[in-house]
N, CA, C and O atoms as a CHARMM CRD file, in Angstrom:
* protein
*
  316
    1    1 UNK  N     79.76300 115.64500 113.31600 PROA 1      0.00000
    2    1 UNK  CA    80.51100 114.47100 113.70900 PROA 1      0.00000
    3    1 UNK  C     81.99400 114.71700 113.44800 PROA 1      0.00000
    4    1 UNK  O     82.31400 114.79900 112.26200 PROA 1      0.00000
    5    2 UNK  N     83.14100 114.87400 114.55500 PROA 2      0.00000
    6    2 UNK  CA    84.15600 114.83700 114.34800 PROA 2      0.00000
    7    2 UNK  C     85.07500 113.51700 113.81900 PROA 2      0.00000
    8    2 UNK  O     85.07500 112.53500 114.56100 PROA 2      0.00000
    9    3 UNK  N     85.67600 113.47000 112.85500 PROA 3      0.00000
   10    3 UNK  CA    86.59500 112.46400 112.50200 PROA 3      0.00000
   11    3 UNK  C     88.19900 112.13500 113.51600 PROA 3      0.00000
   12    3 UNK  O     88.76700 112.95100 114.24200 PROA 3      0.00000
   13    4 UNK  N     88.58600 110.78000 113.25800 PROA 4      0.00000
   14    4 UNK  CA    89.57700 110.87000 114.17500 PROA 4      0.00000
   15    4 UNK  C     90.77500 110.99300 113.20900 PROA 4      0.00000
   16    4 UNK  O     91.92300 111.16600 113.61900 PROA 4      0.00000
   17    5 UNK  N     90.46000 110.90000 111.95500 PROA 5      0.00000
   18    5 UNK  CA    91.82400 111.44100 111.12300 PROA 5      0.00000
   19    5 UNK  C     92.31700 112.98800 110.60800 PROA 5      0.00000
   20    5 UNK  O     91.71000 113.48000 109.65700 PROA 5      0.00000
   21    6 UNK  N     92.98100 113.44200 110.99100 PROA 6      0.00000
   22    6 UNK  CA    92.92400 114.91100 110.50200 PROA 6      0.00000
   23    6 UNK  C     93.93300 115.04300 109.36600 PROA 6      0.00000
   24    6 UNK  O     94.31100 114.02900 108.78000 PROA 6      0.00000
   25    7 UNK  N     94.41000 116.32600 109.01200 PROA 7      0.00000
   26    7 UNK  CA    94.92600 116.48300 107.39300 PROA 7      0.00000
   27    7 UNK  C     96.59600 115.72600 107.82100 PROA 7      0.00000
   28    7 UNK  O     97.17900 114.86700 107.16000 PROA 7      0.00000
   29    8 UNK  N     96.97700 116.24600 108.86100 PROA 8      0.00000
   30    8 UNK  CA    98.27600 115.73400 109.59400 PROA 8      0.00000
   31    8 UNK  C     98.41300 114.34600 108.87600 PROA 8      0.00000
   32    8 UNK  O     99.15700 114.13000 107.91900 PROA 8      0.00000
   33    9 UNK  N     97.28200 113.10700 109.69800 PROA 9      0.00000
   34    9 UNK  CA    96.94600 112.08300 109.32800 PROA 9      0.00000
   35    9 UNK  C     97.07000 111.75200 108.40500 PROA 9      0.00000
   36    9 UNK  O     98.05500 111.01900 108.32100 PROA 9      0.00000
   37   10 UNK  N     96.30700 111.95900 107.09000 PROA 10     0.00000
   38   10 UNK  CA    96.06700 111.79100 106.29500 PROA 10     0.00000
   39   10 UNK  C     97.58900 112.07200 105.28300 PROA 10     0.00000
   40   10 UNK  O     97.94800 111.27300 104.41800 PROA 10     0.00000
   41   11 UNK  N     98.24000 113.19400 105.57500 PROA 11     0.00000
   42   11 UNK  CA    99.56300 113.21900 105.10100 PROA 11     0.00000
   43   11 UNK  C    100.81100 112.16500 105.63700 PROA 11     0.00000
   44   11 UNK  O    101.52400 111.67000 104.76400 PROA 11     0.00000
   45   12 UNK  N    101.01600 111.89500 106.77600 PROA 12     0.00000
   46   12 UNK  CA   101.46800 111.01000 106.90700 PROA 12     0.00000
   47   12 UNK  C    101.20700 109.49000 106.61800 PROA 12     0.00000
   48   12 UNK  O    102.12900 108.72900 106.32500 PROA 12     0.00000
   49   13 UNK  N     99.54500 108.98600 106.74300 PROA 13     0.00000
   50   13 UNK  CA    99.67000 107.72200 106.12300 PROA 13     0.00000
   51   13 UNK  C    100.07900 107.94300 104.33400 PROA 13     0.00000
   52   13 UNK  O    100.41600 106.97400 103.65500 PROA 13     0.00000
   53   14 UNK  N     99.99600 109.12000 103.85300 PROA 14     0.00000
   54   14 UNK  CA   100.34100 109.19500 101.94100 PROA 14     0.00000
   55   14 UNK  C    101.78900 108.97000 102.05000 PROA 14     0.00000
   56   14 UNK  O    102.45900 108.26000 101.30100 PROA 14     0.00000
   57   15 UNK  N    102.23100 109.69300 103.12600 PROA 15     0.00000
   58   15 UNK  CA   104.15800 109.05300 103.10000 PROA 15     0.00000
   59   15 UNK  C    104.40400 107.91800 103.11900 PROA 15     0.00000
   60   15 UNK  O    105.30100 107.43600 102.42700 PROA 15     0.00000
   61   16 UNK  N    103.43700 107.02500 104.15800 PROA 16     0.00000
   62   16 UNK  CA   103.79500 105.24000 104.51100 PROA 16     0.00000
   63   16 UNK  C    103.84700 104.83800 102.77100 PROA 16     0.00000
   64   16 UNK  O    104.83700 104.54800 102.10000 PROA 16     0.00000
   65   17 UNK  N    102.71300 104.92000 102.43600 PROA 17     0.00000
   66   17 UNK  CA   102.30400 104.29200 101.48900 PROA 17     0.00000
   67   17 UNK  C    103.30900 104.80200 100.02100 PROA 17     0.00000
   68   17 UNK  O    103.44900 103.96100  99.13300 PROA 17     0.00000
   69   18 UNK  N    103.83500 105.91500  99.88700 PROA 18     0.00000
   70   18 UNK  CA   104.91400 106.17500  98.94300 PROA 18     0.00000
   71   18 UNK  C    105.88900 105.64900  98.97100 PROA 18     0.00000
   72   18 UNK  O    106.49500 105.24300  97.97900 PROA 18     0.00000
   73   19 UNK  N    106.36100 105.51500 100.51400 PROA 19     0.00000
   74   19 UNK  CA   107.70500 104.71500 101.04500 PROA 19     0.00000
   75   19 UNK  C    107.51100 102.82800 100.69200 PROA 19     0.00000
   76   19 UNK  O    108.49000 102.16100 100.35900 PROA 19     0.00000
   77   20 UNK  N    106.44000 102.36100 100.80600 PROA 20     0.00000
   78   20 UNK  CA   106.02600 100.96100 100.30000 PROA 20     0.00000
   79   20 UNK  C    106.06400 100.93400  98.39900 PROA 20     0.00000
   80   20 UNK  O    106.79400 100.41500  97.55400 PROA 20     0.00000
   81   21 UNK  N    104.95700 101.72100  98.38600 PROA 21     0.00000
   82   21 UNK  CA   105.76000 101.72900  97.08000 PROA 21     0.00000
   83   21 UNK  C    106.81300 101.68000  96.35900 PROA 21     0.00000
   84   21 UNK  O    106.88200 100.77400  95.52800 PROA 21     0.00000
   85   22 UNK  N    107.78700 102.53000  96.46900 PROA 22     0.00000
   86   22 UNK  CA   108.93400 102.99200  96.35000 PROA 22     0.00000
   87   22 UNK  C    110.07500 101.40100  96.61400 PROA 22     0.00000
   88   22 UNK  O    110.84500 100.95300  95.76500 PROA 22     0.00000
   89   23 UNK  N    109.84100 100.82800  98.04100 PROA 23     0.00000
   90   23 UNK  CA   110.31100  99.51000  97.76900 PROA 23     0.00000
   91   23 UNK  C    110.09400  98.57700  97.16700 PROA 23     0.00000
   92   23 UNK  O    110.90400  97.67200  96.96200 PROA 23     0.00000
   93   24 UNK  N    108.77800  98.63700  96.71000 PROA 24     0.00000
   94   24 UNK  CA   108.29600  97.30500  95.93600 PROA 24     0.00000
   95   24 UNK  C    109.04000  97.83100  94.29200 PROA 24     0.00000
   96   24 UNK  O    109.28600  97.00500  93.41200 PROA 24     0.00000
   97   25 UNK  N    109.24100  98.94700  94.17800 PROA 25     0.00000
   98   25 UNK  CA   109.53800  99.10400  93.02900 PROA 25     0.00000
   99   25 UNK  C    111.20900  98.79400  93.11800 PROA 25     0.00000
  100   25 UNK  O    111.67400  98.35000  92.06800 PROA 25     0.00000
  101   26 UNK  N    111.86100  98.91400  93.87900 PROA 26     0.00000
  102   26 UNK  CA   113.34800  98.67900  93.94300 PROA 26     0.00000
  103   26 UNK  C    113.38100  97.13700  94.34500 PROA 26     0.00000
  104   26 UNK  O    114.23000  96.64200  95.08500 PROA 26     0.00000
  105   27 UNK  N    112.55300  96.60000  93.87300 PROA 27     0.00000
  106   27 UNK  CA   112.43900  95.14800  94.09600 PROA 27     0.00000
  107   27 UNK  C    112.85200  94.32600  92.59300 PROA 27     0.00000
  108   27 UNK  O    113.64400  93.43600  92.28400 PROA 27     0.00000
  109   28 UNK  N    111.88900  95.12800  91.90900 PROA 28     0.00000
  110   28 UNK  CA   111.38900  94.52900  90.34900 PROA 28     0.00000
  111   28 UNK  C    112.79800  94.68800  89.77400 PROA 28     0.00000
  112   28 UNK  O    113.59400  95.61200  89.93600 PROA 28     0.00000
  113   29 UNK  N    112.93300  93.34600  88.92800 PROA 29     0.00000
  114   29 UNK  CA   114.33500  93.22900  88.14400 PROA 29     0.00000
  115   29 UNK  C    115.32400  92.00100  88.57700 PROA 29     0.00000
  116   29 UNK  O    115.02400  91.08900  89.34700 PROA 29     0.00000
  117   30 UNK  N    116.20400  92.13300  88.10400 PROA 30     0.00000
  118   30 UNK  CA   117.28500  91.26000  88.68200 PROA 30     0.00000
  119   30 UNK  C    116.88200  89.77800  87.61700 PROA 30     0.00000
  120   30 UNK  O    117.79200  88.95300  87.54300 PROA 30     0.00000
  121   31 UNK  N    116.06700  89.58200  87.12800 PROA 31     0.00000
  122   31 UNK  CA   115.69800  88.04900  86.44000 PROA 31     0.00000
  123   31 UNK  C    116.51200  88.15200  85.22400 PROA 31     0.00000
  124   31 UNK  O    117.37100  89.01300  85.03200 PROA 31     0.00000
  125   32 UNK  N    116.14500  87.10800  84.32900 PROA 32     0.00000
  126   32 UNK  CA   117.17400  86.30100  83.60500 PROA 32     0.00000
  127   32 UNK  C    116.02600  86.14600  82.05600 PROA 32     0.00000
  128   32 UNK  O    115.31900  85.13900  82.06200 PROA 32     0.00000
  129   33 UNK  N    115.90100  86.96500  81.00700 PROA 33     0.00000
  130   33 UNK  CA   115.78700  86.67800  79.62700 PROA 33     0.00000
  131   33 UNK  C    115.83200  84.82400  80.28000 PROA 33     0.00000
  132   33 UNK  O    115.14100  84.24300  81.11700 PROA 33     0.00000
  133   34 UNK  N    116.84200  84.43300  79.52000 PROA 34     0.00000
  134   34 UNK  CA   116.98100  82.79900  79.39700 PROA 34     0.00000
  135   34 UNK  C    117.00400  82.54500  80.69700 PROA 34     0.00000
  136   34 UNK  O    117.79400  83.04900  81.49500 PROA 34     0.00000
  137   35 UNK  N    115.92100  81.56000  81.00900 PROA 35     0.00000
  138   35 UNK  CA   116.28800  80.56100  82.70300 PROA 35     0.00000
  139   35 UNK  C    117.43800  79.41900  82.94200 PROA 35     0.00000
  140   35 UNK  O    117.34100  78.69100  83.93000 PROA 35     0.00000
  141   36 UNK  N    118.29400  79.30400  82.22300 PROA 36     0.00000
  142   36 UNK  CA   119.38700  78.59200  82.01700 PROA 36     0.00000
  143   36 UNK  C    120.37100  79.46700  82.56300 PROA 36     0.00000
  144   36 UNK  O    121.22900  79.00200  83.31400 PROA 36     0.00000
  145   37 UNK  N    120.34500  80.83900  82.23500 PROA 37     0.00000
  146   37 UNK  CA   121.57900  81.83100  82.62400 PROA 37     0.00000
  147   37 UNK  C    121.16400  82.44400  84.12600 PROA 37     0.00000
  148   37 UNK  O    120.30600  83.31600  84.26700 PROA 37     0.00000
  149   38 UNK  N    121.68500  82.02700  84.88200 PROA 38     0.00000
  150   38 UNK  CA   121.63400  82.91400  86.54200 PROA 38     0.00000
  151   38 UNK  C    122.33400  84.31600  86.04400 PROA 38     0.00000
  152   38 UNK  O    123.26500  84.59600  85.28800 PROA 38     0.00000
  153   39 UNK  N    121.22600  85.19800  87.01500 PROA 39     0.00000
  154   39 UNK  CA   122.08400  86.68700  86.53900 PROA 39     0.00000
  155   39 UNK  C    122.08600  87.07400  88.49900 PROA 39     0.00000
  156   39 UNK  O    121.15900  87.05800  89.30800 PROA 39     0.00000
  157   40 UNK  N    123.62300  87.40000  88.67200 PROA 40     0.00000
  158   40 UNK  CA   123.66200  87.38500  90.19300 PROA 40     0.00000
  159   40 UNK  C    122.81500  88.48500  90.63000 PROA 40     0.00000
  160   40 UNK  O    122.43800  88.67300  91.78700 PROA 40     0.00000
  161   41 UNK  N    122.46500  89.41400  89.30100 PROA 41     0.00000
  162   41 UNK  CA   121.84500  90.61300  90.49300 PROA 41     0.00000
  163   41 UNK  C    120.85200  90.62600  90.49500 PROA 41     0.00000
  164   41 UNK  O    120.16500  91.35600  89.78100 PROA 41     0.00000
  165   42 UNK  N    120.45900  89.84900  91.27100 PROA 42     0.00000
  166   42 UNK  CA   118.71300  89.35800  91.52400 PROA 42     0.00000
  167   42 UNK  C    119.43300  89.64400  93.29900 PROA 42     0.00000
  168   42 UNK  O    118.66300  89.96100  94.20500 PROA 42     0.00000
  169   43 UNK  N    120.80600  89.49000  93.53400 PROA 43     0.00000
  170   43 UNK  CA   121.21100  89.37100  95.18200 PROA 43     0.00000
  171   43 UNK  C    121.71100  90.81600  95.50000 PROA 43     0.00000
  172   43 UNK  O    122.54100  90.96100  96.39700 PROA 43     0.00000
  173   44 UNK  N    121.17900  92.02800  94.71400 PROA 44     0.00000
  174   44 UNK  CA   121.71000  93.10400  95.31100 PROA 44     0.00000
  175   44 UNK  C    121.43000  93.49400  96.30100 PROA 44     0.00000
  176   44 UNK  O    120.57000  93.08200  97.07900 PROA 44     0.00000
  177   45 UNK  N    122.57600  94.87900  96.44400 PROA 45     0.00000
  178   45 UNK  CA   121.98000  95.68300  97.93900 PROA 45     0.00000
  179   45 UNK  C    120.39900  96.17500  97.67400 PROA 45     0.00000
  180   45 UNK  O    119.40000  96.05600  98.38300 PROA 45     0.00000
  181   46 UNK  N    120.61100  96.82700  96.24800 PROA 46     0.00000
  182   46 UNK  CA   119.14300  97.13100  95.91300 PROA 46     0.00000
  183   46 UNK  C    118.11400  96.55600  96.75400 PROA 46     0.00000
  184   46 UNK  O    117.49100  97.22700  97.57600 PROA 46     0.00000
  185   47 UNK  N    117.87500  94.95100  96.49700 PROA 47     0.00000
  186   47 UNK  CA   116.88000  94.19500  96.50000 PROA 47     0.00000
  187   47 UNK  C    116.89300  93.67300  97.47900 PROA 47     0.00000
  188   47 UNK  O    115.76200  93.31300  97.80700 PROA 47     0.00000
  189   48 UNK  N    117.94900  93.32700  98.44000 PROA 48     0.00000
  190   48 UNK  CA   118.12700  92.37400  99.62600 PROA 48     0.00000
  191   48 UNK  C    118.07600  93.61800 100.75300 PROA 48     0.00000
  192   48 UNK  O    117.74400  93.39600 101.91700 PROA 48     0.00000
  193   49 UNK  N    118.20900  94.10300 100.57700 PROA 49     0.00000
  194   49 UNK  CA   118.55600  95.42100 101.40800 PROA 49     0.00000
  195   49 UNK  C    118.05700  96.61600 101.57100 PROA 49     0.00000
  196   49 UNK  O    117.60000  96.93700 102.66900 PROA 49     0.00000
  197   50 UNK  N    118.05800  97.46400 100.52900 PROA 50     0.00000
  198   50 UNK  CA   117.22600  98.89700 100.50100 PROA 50     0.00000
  199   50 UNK  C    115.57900  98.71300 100.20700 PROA 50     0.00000
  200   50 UNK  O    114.76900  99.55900 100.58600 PROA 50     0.00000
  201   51 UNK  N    115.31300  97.87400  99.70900 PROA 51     0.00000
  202   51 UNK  CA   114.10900  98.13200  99.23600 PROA 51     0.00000
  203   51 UNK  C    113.25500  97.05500 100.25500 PROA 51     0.00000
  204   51 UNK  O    112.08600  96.98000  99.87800 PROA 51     0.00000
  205   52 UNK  N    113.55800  96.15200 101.51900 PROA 52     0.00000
  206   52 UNK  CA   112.82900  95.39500 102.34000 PROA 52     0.00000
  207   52 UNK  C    112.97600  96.60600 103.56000 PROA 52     0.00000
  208   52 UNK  O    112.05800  96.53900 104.37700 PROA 52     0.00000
  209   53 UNK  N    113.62800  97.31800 103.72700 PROA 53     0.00000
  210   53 UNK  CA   114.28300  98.92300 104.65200 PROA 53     0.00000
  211   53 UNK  C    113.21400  99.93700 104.07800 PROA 53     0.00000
  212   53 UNK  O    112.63700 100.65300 104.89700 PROA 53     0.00000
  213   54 UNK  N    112.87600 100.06600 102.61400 PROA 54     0.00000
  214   54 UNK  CA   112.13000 101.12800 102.31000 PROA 54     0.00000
  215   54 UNK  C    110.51900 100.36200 102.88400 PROA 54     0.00000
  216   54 UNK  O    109.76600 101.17900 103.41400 PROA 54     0.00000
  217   55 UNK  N    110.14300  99.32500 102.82600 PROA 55     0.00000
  218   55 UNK  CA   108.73200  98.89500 102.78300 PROA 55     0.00000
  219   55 UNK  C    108.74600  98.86400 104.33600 PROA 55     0.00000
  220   55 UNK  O    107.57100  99.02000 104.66700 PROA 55     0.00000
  221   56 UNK  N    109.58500  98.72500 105.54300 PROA 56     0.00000
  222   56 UNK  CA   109.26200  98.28300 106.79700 PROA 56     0.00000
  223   56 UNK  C    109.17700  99.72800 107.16600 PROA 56     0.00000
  224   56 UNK  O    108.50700 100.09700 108.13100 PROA 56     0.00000
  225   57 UNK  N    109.98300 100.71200 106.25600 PROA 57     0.00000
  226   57 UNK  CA   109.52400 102.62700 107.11700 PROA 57     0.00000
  227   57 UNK  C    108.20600 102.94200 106.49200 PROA 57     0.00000
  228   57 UNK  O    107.65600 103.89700 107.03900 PROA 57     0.00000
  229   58 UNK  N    107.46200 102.34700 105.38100 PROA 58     0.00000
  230   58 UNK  CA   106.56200 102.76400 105.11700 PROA 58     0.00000
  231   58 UNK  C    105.38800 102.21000 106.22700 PROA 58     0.00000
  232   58 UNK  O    104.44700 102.86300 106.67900 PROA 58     0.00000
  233   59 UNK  N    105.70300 100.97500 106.47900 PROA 59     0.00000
  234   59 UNK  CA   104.39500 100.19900 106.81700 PROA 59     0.00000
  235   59 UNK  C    104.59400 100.64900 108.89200 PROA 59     0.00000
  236   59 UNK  O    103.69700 100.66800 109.73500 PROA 59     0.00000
  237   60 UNK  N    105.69000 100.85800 109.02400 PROA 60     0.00000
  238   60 UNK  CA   106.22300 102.05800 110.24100 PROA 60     0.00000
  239   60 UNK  C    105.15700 102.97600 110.43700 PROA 60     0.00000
  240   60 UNK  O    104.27400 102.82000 111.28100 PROA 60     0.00000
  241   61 UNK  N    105.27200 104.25500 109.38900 PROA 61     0.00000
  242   61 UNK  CA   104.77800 105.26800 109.15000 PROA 61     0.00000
  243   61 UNK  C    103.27400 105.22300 109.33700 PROA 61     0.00000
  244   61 UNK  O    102.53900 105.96600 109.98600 PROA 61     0.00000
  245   62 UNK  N    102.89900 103.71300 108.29200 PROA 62     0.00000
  246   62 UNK  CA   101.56900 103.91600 108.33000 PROA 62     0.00000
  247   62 UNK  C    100.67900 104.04000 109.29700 PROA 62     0.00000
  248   62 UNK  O     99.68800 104.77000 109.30400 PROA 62     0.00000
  249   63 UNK  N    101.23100 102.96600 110.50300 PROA 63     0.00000
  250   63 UNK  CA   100.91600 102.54900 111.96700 PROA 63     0.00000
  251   63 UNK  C    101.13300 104.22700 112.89000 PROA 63     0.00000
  252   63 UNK  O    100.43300 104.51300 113.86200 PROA 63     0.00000
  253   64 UNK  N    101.95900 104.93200 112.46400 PROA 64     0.00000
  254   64 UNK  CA   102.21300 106.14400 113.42500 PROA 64     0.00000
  255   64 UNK  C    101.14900 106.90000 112.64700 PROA 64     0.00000
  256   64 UNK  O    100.85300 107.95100 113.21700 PROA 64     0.00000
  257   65 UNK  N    100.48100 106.68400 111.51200 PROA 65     0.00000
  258   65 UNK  CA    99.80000 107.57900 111.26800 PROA 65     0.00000
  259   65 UNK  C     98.02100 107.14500 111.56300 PROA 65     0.00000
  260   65 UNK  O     97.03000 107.85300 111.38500 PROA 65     0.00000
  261   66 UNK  N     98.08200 106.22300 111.89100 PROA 66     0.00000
  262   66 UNK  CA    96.49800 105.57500 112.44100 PROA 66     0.00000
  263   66 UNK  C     96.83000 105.64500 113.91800 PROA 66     0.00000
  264   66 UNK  O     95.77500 105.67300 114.55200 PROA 66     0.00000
  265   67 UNK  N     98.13700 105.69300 114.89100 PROA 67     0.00000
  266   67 UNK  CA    97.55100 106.37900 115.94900 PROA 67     0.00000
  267   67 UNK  C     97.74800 107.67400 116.20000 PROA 67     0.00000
  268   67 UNK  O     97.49200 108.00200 117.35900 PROA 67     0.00000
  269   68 UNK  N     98.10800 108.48300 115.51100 PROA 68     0.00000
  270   68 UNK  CA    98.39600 109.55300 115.43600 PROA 68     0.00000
  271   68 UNK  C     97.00400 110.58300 116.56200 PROA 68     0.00000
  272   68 UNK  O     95.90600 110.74200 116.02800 PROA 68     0.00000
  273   69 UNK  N     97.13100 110.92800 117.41200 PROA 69     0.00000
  274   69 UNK  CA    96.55700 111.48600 117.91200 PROA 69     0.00000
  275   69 UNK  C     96.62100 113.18300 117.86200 PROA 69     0.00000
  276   69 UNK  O     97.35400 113.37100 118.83400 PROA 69     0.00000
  277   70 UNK  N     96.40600 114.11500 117.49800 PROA 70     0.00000
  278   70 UNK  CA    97.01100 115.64000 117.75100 PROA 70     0.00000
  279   70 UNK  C     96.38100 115.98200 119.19400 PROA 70     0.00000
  280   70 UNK  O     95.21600 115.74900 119.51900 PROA 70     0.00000
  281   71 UNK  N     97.12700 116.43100 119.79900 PROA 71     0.00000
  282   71 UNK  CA    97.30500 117.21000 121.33900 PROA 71     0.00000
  283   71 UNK  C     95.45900 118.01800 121.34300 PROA 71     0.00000
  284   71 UNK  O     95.05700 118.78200 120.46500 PROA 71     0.00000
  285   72 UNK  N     95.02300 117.77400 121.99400 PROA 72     0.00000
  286   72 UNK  CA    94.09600 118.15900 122.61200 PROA 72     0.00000
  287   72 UNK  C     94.44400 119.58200 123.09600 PROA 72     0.00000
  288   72 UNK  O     95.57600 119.68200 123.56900 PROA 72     0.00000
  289   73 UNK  N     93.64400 120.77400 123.07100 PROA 73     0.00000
  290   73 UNK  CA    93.37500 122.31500 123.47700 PROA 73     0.00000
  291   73 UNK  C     93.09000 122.10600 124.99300 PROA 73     0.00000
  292   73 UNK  O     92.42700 121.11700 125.30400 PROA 73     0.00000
  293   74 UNK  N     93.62700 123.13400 126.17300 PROA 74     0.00000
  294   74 UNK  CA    93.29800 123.32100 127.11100 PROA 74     0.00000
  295   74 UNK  C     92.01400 123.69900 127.51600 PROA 74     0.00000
  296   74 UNK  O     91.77400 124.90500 127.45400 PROA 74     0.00000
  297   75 UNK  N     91.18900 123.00000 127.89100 PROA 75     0.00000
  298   75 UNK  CA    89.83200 123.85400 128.17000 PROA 75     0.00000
  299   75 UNK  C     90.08900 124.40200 129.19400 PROA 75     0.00000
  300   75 UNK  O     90.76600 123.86500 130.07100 PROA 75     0.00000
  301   76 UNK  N     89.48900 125.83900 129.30100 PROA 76     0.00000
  302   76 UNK  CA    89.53900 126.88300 130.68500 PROA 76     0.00000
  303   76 UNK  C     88.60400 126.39100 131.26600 PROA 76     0.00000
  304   76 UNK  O     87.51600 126.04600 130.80500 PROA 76     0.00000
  305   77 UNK  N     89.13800 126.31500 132.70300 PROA 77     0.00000
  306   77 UNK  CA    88.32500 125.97100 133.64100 PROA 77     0.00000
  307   77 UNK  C     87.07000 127.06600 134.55900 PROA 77     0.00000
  308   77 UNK  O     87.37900 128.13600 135.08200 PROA 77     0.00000
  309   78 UNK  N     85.88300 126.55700 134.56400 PROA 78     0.00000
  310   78 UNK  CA    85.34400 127.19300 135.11900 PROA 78     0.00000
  311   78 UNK  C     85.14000 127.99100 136.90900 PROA 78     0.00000
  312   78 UNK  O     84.10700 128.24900 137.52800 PROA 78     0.00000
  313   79 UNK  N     86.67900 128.20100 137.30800 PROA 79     0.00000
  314   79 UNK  CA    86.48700 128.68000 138.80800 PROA 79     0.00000
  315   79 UNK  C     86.79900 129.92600 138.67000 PROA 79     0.00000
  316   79 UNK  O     86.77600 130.68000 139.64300 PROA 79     0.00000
């Protein structure tokens, strides 16, 4: 039984999913010890910016890697 994921596959959806990671982690932070004190960098580029950019190339990736098709071999024809 042939599978439709091959090693290709399988390496590229591990990138999506590093790249998601990777944003959710440039997410965490920015809060406030005391909830009385606002700490502004909860509004960084970090967080507003790079890390919603890192999770949309992962979840990108992941999709190019479930249709990922590899090129089909020429079969010789029989004439």
């Amino acid at each position: 039984m042939k599978t439709t994921f091959t090693k290709k596959n399988y390496y590229i959806l591990l990138v999506g999913i590093v790249f998601i990671a990777l944003g959710y982690l440039l997410m965490i932070g920015g809060g406030s010890e005391d909830p009385n004190i606002f700490n502004p960098a909860i509004f960084d580029f970090q967080r507003i910016t790079l890390a919603p950019i890192c999770c949309l190339i992962g979840f990108v990736t992941i999709v190019v890697a479930i249709m990922w098709r590899p090129k089909q071999e020429a079969e010789p024809s029989n004439s």
